[in-house]
C-alpha positions in Angstrom: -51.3 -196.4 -50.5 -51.6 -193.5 -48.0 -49.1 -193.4 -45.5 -49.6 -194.3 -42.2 -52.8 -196.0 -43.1 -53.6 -200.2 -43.4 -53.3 -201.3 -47.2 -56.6 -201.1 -49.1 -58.1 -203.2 -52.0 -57.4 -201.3 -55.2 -60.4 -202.1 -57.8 -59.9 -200.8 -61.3 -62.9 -199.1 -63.1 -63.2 -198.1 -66.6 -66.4 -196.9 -68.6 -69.3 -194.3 -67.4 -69.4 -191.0 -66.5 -66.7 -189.3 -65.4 -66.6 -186.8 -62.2 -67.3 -183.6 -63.2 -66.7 -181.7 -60.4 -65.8 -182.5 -56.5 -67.3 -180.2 -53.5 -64.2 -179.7 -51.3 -66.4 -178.3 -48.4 -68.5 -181.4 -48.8 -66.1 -184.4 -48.6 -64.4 -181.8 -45.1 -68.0 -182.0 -43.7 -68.7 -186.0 -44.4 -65.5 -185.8 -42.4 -66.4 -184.3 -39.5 -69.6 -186.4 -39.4 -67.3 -189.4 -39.3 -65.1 -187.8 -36.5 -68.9 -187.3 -34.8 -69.3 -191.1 -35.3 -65.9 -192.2 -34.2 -66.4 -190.1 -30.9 -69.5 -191.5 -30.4 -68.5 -195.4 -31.0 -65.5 -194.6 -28.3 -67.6 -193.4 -25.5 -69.6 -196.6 -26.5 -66.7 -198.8 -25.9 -65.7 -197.3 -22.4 -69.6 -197.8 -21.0 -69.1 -201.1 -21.9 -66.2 -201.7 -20.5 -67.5 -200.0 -17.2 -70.5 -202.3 -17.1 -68.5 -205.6 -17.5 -66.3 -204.1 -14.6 -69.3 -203.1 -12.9 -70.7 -207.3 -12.9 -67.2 -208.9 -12.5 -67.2 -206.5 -9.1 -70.6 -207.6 -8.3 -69.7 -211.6 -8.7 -67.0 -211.7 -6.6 -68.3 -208.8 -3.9 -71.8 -208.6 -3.6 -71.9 -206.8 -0.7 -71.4 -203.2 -1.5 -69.6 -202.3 2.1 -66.9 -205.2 1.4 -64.2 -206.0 -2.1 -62.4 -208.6 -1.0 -60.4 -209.5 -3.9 -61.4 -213.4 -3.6 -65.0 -214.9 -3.6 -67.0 -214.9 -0.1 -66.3 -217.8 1.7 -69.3 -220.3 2.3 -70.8 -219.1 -1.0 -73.8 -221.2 -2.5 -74.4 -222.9 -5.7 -76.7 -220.7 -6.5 -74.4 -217.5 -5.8 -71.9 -219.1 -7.6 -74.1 -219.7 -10.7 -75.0 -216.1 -10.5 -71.2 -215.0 -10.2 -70.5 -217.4 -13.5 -73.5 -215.7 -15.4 -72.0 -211.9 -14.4 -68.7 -213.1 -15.9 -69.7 -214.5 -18.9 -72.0 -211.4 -19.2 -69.1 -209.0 -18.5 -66.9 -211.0 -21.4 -69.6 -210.4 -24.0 -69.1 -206.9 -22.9 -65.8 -207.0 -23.1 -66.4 -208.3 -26.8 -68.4 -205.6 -27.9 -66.5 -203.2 -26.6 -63.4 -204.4 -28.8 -65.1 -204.5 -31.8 -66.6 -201.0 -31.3 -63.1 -199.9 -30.7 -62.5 -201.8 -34.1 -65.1 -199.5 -35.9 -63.8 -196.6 -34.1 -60.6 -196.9 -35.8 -62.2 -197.6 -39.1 -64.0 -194.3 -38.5 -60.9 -192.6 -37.7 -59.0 -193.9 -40.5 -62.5 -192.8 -42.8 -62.3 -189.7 -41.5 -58.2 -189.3 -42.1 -58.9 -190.4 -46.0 -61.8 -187.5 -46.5 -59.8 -185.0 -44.9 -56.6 -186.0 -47.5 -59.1 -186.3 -50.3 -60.8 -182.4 -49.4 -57.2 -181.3 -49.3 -55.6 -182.5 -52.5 -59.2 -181.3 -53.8 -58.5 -177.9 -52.7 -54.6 -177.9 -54.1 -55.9 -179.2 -57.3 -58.4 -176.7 -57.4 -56.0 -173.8 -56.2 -53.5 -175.2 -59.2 -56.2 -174.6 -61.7 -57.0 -171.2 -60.4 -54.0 -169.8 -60.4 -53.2 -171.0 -63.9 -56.3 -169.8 -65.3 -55.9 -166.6 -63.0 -52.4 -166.1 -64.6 -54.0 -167.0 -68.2 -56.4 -164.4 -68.0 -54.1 -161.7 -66.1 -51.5 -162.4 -69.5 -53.9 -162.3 -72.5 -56.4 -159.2 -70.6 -52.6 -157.5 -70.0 -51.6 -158.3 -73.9 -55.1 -156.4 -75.1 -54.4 -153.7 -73.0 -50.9 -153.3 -74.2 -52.1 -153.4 -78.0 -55.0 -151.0 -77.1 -52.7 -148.5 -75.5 -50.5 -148.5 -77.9 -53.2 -148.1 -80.7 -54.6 -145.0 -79.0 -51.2 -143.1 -78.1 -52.4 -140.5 -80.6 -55.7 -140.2 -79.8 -54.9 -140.4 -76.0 -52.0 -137.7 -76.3 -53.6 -135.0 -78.0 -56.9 -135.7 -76.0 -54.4 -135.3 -72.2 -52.3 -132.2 -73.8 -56.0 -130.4 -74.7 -57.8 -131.3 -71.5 -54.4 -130.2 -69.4 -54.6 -126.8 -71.5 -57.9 -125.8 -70.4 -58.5 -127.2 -67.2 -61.8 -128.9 -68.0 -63.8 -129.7 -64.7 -60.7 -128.7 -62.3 -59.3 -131.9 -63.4 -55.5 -133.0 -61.3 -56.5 -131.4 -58.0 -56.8 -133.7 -55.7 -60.1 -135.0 -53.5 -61.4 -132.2 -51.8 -58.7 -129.6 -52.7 -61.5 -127.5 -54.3 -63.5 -125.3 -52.2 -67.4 -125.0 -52.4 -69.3 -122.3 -52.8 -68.3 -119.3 -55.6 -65.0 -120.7 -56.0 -66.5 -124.2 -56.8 -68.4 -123.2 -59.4 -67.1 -120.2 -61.2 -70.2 -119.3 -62.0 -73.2 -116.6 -61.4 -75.2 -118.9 -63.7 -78.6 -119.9 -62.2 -79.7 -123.7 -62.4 -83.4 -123.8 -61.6 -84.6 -127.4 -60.0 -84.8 -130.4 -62.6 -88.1 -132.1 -63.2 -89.1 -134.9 -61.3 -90.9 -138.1 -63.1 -93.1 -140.1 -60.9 -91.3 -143.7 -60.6 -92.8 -146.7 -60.9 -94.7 -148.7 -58.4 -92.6 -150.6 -56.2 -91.8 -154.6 -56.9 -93.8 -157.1 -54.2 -91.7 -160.4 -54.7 -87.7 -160.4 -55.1 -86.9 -159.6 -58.9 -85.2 -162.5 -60.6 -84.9 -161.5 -64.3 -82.5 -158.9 -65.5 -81.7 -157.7 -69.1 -78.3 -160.1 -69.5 -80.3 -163.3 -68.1 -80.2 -165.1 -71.4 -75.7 -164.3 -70.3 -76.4 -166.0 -67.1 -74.5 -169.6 -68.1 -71.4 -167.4 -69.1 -71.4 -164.8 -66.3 -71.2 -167.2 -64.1 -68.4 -168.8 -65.4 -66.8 -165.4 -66.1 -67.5 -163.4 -62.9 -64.5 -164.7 -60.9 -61.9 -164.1 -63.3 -63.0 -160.8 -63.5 -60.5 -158.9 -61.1 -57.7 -160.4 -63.0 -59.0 -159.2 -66.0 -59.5 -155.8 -65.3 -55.9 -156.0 -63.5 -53.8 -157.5 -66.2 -55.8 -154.9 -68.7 -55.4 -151.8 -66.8 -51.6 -153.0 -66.2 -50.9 -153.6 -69.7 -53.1 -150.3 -71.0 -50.5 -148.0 -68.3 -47.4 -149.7 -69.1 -47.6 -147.8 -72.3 -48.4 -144.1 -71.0 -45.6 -142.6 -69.9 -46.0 -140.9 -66.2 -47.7 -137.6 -66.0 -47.7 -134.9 -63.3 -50.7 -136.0 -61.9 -49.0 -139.4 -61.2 -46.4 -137.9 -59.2 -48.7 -135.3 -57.8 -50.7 -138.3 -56.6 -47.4 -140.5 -55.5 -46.5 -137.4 -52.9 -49.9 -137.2 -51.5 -50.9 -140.7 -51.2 -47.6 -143.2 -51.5 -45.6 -144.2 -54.6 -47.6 -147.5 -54.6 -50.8 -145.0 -55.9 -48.6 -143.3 -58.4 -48.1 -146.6 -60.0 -51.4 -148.2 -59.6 -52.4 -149.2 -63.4 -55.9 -148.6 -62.6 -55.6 -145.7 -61.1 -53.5 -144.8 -64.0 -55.9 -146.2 -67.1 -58.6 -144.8 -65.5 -56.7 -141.4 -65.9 -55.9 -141.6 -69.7 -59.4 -142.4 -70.2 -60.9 -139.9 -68.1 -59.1 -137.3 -70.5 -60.9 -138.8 -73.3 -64.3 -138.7 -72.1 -63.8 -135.3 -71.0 -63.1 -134.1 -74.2 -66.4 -135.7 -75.6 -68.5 -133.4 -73.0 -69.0 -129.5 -72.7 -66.8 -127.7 -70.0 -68.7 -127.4 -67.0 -68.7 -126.8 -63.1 -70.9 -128.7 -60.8 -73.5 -127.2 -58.8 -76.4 -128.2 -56.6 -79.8 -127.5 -56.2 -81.9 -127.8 -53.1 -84.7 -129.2 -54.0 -88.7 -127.9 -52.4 -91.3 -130.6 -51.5 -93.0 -129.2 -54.4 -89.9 -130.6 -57.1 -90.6 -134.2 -56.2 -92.9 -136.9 -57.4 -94.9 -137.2 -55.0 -95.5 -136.7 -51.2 -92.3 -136.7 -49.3 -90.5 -139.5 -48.5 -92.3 -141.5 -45.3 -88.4 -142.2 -44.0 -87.8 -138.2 -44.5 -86.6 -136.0 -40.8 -86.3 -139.8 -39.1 -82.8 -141.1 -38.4 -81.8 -144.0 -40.7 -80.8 -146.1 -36.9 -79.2 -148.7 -38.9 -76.8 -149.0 -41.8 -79.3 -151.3 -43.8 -82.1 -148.3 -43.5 -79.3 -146.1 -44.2 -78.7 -148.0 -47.6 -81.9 -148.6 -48.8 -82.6 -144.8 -48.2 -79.5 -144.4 -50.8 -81.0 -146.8 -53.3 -84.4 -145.1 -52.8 -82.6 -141.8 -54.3 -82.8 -144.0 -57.9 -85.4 -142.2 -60.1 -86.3 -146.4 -60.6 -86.7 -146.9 -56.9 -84.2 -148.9 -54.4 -85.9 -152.5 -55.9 -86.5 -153.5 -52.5 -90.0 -155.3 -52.2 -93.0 -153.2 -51.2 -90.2 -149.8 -51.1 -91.8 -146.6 -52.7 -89.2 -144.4 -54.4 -88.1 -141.0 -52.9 -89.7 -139.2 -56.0 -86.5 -137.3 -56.3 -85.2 -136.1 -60.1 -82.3 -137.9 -61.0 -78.8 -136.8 -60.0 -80.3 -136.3 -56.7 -78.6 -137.1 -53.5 -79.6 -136.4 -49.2 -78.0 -134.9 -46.3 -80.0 -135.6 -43.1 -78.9 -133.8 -40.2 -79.0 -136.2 -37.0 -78.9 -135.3 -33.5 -78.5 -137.1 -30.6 -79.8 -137.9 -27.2 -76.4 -135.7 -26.0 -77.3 -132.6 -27.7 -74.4 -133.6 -30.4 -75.0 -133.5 -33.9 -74.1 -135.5 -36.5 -74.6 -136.0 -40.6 -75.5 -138.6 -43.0 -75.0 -137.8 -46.6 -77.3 -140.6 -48.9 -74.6 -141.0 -52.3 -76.7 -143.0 -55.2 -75.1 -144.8 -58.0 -74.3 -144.4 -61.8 -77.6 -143.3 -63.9 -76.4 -142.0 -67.2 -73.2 -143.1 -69.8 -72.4 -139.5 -70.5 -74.6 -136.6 -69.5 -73.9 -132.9 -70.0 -75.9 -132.5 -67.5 -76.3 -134.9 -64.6 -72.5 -135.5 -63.2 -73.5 -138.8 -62.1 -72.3 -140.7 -65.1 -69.1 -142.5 -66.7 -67.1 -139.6 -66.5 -67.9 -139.0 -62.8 -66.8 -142.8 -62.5 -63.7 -142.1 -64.4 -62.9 -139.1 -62.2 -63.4 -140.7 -58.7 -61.0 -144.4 -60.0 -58.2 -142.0 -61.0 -58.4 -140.4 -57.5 -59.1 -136.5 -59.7 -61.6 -134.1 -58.3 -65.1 -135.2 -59.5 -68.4 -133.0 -60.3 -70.1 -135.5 -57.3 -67.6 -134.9 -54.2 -67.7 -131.3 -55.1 -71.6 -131.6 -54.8 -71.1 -133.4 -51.8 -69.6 -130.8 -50.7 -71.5 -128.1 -51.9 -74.5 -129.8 -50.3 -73.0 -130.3 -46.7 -71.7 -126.4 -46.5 -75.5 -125.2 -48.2 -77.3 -127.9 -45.1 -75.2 -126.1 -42.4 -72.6 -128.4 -41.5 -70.2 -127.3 -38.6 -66.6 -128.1 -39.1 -66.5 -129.9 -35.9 -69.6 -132.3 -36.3 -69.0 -135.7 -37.9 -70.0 -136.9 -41.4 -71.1 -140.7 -42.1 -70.8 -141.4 -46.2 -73.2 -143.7 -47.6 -72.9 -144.9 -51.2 -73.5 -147.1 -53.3 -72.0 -148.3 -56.5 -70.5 -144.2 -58.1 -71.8 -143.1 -54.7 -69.6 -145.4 -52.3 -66.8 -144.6 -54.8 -67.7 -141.0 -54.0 -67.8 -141.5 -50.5 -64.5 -143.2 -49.9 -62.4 -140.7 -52.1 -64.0 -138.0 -49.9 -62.9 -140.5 -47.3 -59.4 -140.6 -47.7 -58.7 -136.5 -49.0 -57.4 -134.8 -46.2 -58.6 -131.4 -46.9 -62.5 -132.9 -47.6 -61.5 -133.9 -43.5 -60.4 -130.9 -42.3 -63.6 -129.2 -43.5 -66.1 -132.5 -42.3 -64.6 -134.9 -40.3 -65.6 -138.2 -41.4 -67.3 -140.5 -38.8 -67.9 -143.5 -40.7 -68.4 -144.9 -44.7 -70.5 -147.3 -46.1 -70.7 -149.0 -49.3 -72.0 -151.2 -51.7 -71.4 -152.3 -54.9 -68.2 -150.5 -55.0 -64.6 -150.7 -56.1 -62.5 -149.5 -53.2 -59.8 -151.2 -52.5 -57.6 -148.2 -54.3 -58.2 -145.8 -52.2 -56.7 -145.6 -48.7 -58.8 -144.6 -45.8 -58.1 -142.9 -42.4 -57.8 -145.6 -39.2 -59.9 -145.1 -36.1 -63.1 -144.2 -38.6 -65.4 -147.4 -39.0 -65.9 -148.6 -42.2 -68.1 -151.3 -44.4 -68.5 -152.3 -47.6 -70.6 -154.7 -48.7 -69.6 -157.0 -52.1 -71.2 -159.5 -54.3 -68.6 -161.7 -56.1 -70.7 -162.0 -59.0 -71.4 -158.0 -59.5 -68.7 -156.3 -62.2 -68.4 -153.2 -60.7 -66.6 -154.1 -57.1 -63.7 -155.8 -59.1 -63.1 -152.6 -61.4 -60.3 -152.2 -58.9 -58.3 -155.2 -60.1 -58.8 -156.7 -56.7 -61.0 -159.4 -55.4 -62.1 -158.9 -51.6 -59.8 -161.0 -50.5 -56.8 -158.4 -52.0 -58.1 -155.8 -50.7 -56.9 -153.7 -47.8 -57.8 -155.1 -44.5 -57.7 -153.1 -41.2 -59.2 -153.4 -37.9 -61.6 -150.7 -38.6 -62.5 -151.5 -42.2 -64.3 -154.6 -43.0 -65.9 -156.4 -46.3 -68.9 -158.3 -46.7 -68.7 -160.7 -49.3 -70.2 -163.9 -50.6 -70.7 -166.0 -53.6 -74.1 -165.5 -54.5 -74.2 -169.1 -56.5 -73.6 -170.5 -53.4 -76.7 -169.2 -51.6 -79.8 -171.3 -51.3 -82.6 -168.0 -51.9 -83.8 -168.3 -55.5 -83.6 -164.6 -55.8 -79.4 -164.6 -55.0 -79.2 -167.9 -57.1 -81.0 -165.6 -60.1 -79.0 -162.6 -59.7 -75.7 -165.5 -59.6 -76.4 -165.0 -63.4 -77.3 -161.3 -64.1 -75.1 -158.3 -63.7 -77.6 -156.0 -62.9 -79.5 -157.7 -60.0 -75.9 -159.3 -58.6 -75.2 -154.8 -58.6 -78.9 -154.0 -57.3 -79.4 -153.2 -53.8 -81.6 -155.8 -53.0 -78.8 -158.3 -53.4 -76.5 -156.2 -51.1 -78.7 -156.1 -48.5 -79.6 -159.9 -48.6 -75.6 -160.4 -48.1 -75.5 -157.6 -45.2 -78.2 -159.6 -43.8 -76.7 -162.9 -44.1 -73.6 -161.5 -42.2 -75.2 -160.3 -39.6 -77.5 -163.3 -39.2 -73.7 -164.9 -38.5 -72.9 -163.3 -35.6 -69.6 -162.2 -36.9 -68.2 -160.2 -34.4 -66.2 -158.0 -36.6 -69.0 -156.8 -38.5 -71.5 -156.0 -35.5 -68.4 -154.0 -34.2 -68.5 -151.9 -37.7 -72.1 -151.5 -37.8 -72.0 -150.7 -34.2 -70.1 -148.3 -34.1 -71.6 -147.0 -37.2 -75.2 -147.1 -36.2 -73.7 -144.6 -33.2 -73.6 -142.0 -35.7 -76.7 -143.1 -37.7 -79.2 -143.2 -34.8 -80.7 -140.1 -32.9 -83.4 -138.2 -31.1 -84.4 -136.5 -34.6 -83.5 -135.2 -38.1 -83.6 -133.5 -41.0 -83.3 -134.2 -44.6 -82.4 -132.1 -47.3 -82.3 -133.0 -50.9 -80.1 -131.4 -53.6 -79.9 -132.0 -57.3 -76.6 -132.3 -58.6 -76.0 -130.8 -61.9 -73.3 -129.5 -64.4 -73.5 -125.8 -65.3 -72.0 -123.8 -67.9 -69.0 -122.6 -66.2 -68.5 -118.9 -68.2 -72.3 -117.6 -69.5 -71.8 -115.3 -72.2 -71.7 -111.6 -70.7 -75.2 -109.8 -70.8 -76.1 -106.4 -69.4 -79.2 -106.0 -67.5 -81.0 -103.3 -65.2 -79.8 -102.9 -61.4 -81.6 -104.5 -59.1 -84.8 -103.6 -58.3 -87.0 -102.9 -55.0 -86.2 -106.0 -52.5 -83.3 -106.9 -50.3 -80.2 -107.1 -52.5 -77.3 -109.9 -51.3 -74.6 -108.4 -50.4 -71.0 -108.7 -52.0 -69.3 -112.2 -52.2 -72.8 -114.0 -50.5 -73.2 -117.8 -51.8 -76.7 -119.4 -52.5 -75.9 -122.7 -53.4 -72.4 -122.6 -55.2 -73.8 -119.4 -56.9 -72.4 -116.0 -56.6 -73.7 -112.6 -56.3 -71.5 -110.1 -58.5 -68.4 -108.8 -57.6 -67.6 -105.5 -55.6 -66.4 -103.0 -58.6 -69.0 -104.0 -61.1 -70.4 -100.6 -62.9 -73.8 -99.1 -60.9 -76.8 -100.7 -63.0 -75.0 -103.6 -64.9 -74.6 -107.3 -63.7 -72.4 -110.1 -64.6 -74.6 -113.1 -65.6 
């Protein structure tokens, strides 16, 4: 018997199918229903107990301008017939109005039972959670232990080799590396990749991915996956002993990112894929009208205006297209991203740099792959914010003019390690980031710059951080859309509940964006407010640049002087490439 509550009949039944599952939120809402009832029933009983007060008054005082207390003296039979009918009128009122307070209190006492039943729900559900949470967490952290320790050979000779030759500028930090001829190392010149045409654009929602026939088990997988990359990752760097880039990364960011086993993991196997690929330097290419697939892009020298434009634009830079119904691809060649110069009504001028997602495993030539990924979670310089980079200094952009990142999935990774490296800020200060599809939660940005990211709990990639959203950091100016996409009643959301690849697409982060909005939350129209300052203008003007890796020492070949035509001059950069140095012999270049 619940306390506080009249005894109940207790019925025993045994046989038939047993509960498989109890909606919380839905025994809460019949709840408030009942409350709606209850409220309802009790202004009920009070009308009726103003109308019986109302006749008894009118019996005994029929004239409006006199109560007396008494009946009117001289009063006739049929006034007194009339004054017996109000009163027995007025006591079926009174009647009515007691058993409606009667069902009141049954609604009441309804309403207290649902609410205990939702809550012991929840606890029970919360109990489960955290055991199979903690379940997970142990056996994920006892494969990474075993794995780490299996691979201490392979993983120590492949960190002592990488550390020896300095392979892609690997334990500076974000931003520590300059652009231009210092960036690159290289007089090499990278001529623009070759653009296929992509294909035509979808005209309904997608809802079949590659891992539908996995759509049962993702969905029963998908929220234990931050505690599995967590308890991994932790077990994996509790067998790695602490490197210099560790404590290099404890001085410049806390001790908490020294001894984040992510952050960590992700660092023992960055030097392993780095040994499986050439040395290299990145360098970017700006790309001519004439390099793309196609006409130029219908949304090219407009402002974005709004952080959903300025995220489809993003997906748009996929050599597959964004995905968004009736959405033409950019026609760019992959590894391609967009700076679009933005000014405003004020004569200010701002920047938008368009950061697209993984496209290859491992590329030798197209930095944005696995390795790029591995790069950016173990907070290293990556071949992608040096392009960033390289593509903001090559577009023009003044140290004093604002920069809003836009990325998604490798590219909001990009954008909020950029974020949060002071020197990248001292050269570009950052005016907003937006992502989707990515994990950030490791990386800590700078307060008083607006930022969104927008998460699906069903996608892999946001919880390679070892967080869920709600473990991540929360500030007043950084907010996180999330939402269950099972939970959604749009077929297309419900489809990509159970694929990994549309739950990642942009499509599906836009639809959540959307639905968050459509709620009036006030914290996220402040974010996208503010952002959409930035994002917004009078006019613009995009630039593309391919991103590629280049060989960072060609061989040394001697070739005639220059001939007739203007000759740059010593130490002049075209696009992280170098003219030759002052000194070299009269009629012999350094190639």
């Amino acid at each position: 018997m619940t306390r506080g509550l009249p005894p109940e009949e207790t019925v025993d039944v045994v046989g038939g199918r047993a509960l498989s599952e109890v909606d919380a939120e839905a025994v809460q809402g019949a709840a408030v229903l009942l409350d709606g009832v209850a409220e309802g029933l009790r202004r009920a009983s009070h009308r009726c107990l103003g109308v019986a007060g109302t006749l008894r008054g009118a019996a005994w005082a029929p004239d409006p301008w006199s109560r007396p207390a008494v009946p009117l003296p001289g009063a006739t039979g049929d006034d007194a017939a009339v004054a017996a009918y109000r009163e027995a009128a007025a006591a079926r009122l009174d009647e009515v109005s007691a058993r409606l307070r009667a069902r009141t209190s049954t609604a009441e006492g309804c309403s207290r039972r649902l609410r205990l039943a939702a809550g012991l729900y929840r606890e029970a559900e919360s109990v489960v959670q955290r055991v199979a949470d903690g379940a997970v967490t142990l056996l994920a952290g006892a494969a990474g232990a075993w794995l780490g320790l299996a691979a201490t050979p392979v993983l120590t000779v492949t960190s002592v080799a990488d550390g020896l030759r300095g392979a892609r500028a690997r334990g500076g930090s974000f931003g520590s590396g300059s652009t231009g001829s210092e960036s690159t190392g290289s007089g090499a010149t990278v001529s623009p990749p070759t653009a296929s045409s992509p294909p035509d654009p979808p005209t309904v929602p997608v809802t079949t991915g590659p891992d539908g026939s996995l759509a049962s088990v993702w969905r029963v997988v998908a929220p234990f996956s931050d505690e599995a990359v967590g308890g991994f990752a932790a077990g994996f760097s509790a067998t790695r002993p602490l490197t210099w880039q560790d404590l290099r990364r404890g001085i410049e960011e806390g001790p908490a990112a020294a001894l984040d086993p992510v952050t960590r993991g992700a660092g023992s196997l960055s030097d392993v894929v780095a040994a499986l690929l050439p040395d290299s330097v990145p360098q970017v290419v700006a790309l001519a009208d004439a390099d793309l697939a196609g006409p130029r892009p219908g949304w090219a020298d407009r402002p974005a205006g709004s952080v959903v434009e300025a995220l489809a634009r993003t997906a748009d830079l996929y050599p597959q297209g964004s995905g968004v119904v009736d959405r033409p691809a950019a026609g760019v060649p992959a590894g391609t991203l967009a700076v679009e110069e933005v000014v405003h009504g004020d004569g200010t001028t701002s920047w938008t740099v368009l950061i697209p997602g993984t496209q290859e495993l491992l590329s030798p030539t197209n930095p944005f792959d696995a390795a790029t990924d591995l790069s950016l979670m173990a907070h290293e310089a990556a071949d992608v914010s040096v392009a960033v980079e390289q593509a903001l200094d090559a577009a023009g952009a003044a140290a004093d003019e604002p920069v809003v990142l836009v990325g998604h999935s490798l590219g909001g990774i990009a954008a909020s390690a950029l974020a949060a490296s002071p020197a990248f800020r001292a050269n570009h200060p950052v005016g907003g980031v937006v992502t989707a599809g990515a994990p950030t939660a490791s990386f800590a940005l700078p307060a008083g710059v607006p930022v969104l990211h927008v998460e699906n709990e069903e996608s892999l990639v946001e919880n390679l951080d070892g967080r869920s959203r709600e473990e991540g950091p929360a500030a007043a100016d950084r907010v996180t859309v999330g939402r269950r996409l099972l939970d959604s009643t749009d077929p297309a959301d419900v489809a990509a509940a159970g694929s990994i690849s549309l739950a990642h697409a942009m499509p599906t982060h836009l639809r959540t964006l959307a639905a968050a909005q459509r709620s009036g939350n006030v914290q996220v129209a402040g974010a996208t407010g503010r952002l959409e300052q930035l994002l917004d203008g009078t006019r613009a003007r995009t630039r593309f640049f391919a991103a590629r890796r280049v060989d960072p020492a060609p061989p040394l070949v001697l070739a005639p002087g220059p001939g007739p035509g203007p000759v740059p001059g010593p130490g002049s950069t075209v696009l992280g490439t170098t003219s030759p140095p002052p000194g070299n012999p009269t009629g012999a270049m350094l190639h």
